[in-house]
N, C-alpha and C positions, 0 to 999 in steps of 0.2 A: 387175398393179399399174399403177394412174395416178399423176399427177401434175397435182390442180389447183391452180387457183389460189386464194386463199384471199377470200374476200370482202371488197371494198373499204370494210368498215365499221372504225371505230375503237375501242379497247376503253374502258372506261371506266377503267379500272384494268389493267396488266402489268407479270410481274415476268420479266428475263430471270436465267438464272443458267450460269453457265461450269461443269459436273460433271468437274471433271477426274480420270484415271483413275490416282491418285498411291497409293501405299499404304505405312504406314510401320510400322517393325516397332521394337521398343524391347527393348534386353537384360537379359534378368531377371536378369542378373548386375551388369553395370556400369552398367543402364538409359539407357543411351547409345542416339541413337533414329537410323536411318538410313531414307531416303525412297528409293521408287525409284517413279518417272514411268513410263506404259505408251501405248500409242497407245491409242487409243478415246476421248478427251474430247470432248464435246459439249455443245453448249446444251439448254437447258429454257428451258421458256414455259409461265407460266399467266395467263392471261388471264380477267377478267372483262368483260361486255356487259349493261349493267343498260338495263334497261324499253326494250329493243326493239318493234316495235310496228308495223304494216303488214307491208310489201314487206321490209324490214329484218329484222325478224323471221322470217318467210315464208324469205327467204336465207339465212339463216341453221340455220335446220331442217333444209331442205333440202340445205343443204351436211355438217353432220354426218349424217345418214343415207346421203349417196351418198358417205361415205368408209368406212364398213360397217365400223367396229371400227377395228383396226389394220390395214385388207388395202389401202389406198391411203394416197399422201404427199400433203402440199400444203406451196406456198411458202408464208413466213412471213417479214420481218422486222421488225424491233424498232420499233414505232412511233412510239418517242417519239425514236429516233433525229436527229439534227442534225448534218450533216458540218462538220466545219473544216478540213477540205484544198481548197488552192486547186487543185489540178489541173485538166485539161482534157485531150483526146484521148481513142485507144485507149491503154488498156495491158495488155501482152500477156505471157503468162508466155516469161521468156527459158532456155530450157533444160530438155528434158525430165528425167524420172526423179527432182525435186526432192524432198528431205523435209527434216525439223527446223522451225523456229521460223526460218527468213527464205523469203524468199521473192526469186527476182529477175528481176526483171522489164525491158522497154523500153516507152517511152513516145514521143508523136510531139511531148510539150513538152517540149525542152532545158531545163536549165537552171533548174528550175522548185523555189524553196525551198516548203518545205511541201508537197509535191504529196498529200500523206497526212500523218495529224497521230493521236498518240495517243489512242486513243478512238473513230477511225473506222471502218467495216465494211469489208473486202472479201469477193469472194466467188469461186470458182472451183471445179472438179471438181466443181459440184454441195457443198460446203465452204463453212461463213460460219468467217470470222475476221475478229477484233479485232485495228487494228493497234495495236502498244504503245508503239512509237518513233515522232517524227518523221519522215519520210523524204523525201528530197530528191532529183531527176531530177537528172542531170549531162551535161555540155555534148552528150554522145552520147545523152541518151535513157535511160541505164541507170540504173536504183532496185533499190534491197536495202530488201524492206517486214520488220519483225521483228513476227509472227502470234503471234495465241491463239488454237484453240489450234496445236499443230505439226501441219503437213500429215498427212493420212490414207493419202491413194491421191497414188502419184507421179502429178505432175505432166505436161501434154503440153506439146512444145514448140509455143510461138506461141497459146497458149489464150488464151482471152479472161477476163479478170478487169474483174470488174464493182465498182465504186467509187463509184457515184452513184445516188442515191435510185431505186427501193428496192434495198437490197442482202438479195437474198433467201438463205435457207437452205433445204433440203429436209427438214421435218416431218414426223414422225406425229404420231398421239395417244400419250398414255402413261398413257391410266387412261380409266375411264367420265366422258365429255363428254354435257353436257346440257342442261336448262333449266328452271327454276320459270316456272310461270304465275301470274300476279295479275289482278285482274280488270279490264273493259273490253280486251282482248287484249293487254294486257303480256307478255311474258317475260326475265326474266333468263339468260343463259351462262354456266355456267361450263368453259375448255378450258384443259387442260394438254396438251403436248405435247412431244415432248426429237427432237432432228437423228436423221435416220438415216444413221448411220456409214455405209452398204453405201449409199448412195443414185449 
């Protein structure tokens, strides 16, 4: 299995969606409902590419046939995405073995309101997550980011977490990807695709 990169073109249309792996059961007696939350949540992506055409097109072929089904990943993130955290530096995961929905980390700006803001991407272990809370650096450097979804694979100590454009995830496809032709060499994409957990 590889791992490329996804071609530097913009879709015309995408939709991101958070598949979380929740299941809820309701009692056929008192129909009282209880949820119970499981690891494995992930994104999905469907993306459309209307009237591609040259070299654009061409790369675009050519990148879905040399991902050969589902036997290779490619990065992917959200392209309509816009950060509103002010941060600046590395930040680095503080603490290995981490799991649940925070995350925590050191940073090389003190002190720093906003350094992440709800709505933002980060990205790590190969892992995208949304962050949901504001999160604020403190006079030493240390941030608590609270993630969607909750960590997959613990955490390594001093990893590098990525928080500025692009914040990529690791993809496959998740269904037949393709393309309509029109004439004078047009073609339309359409690609769906959802994170691989095991990545």
């Amino acid at each position: 299995m590889t791992v490329f990169a996804f071609p530097s073109i913009i879709p015309s249309s995408s939709s991101f969606e958070l598949v979380t792996n929740t299941k809820t059961f309701r009692s056929p007696i008192t129909n009282s409902v209880q949820t119970s939350s499981r690891q494995g949540s992930l994104w999905k992506v469907e993306m459309s590419f209307n009237n591609l055409h040259g070299s654009e097109r061409a790369e675009m072929q050519a990148f879905l046939a040399k991902l050969n089904g589902q036997e290779h990943r490619f990065l992917l993130y959200d392209h309509s995405y816009a950060r509103r955290g002010i941060g600046v530096g590395t930040l680095t995961i503080n603490g290995a073995g981490q799991s649940g929905a925070n995350l925590v980390c050191s940073t090389t700006a003190t002190a720093t309101t906003g350094y992440v803001k709800a709505g933002d991407y980060v990205s790590f272990n190969n892992e995208l997550h949304m962050v949901t809370t504001d999160a604020s650096s403190n006079s030493t450097g240390n941030i608590t980011i609270a993630i969607a979804p909750p960590i997959r694979k613990p955490t390594i100590n001093a990893g590098t977490v990525d928080y500025t454009l692009p914040v990529n995830g690791v993809f496959m496809l998740a269904s037949k990807s393709g393309w309509t032709n029109a004439t004078a060499g047009l073609s339309s994409f359409s690609i769906a695709a959802v994170e691989d957990v095991l990545a």
